[in-house]
C-alpha positions, 0 to 999 in steps of 0.5 A: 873965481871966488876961491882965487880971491879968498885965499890971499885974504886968508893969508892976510886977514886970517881969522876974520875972512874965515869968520866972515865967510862961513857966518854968512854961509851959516845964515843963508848966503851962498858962499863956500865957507867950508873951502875957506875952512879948509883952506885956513887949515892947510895955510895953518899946517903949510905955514904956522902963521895960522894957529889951527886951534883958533881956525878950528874955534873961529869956524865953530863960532862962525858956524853956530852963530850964524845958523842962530842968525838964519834960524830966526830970520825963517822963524820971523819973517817966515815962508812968504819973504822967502817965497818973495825974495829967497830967489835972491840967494838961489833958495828956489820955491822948489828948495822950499818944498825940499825944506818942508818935506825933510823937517818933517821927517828927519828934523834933527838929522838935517840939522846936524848932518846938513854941515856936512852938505853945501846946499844944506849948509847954506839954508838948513838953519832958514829952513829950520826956521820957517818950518819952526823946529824947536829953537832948544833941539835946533841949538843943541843939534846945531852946536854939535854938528858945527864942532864935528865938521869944524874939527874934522874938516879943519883937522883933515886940511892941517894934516894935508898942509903938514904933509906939504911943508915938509917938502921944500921947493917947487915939489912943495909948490906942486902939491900945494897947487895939486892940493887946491885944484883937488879941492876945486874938484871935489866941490864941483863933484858934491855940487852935482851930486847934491842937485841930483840929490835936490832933484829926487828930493823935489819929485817925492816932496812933490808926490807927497804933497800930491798925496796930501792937496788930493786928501783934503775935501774940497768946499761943498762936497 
């Protein structure tokens, strides 16, 4: 499990697996850079071998650096490349039509609050990019949702970790490994909400552009 081998890297590494990890989340690679984040947090609060400050910044960067990243690979390569190769990253043509249908409405609002989403998180910046949203609003939205989540979230687990140094032997064990399962929880429970969200979100994307396929004369009428 994914979470069993980052954590041991952070330990180790620190900075640069957190880094890493939610640059390539930001950029379209499906991995749970917001899991590392709070992991660091809680290893920062539990041990003070991290600096929660630096998590905080690291996570901030790596966010928005790798957004910019995924941001121009949609505007560049464009809807077809994804179309061919999105499979690869589990960004399905369904997710595609998703995609389209949100950015024309709620552009901005995606941006921003799609750090907050797993499967936002990973392909809001691509999307951004395909559906060619602004560069200038999508850098500003952008920079201001990473810094919300990164400091919220990275916050929340230096509290969560504080709690847990202060007590001392196996009971400071069981909540640290309390702690971890709960985060494994929580990720599984926003996992299936968000596929039946993305489920709902496909069937109106389809209707709408039902609607619109249904609206365009064809050749000869």
């Amino acid at each position: 499990m994914f979470l069993e081998t980052i954590q041991p890297l952070i330990a180790q590494h620190g900075y640069w697996v957190v880094f890493l990890v939610i640059m390539l989340e930001s950029a379209g690679v499906p991995l749970p850079g917001e899991s590392a984040l709070v992991l660091a947090a809680v290893y920062a609060g539990a041990t003070g071998q991290l600096d929660i400050t630096y998590v905080i910044a690291t996570a901030i960067a790596a966010a928005t650096i790798g957004d910019n990243c995924g941001f121009w690979i949609g505007r560049i390569y464009g809807v077809q490349l994804l179309e061919r190769y999105g499979r690869f990253v589990n960004l399905t043509e369904s997710r595609l039509k998703v995609g389209r249908y949100l950015f024309e409405r709620h552009g901005a609002k995606i941006v921003f609050f799609g750090r907050f989403v797993a499967v936002l998180r990973v392909f809001a910046a691509v999307l951004a990019g395909v559906n060619k949203y602004g560069w200038k609003p999508f850098l500003f939205f952008n920079a201001a949702g990473a810094v919300t989540w990164a400091t919220l979230m990275g916050l929340g687990g230096y509290v969560f970790g504080e709690s847990i140094n202060r007590v001392s032997g196996a009971l400071g064990i069981a909540a640290l490994v309390i702690a971890l399962i709960g985060i494994v929880a929580f990720i599984f429970f926003m996992r299936q909400q968000e596929k039946r969200i993305e489920l709902q979100l496909e069937t109106v994307a389809e209707a709408e552009y039902g609607k619109t396929s249904q609206q365009v004369p064809e050749p000869g009428e």
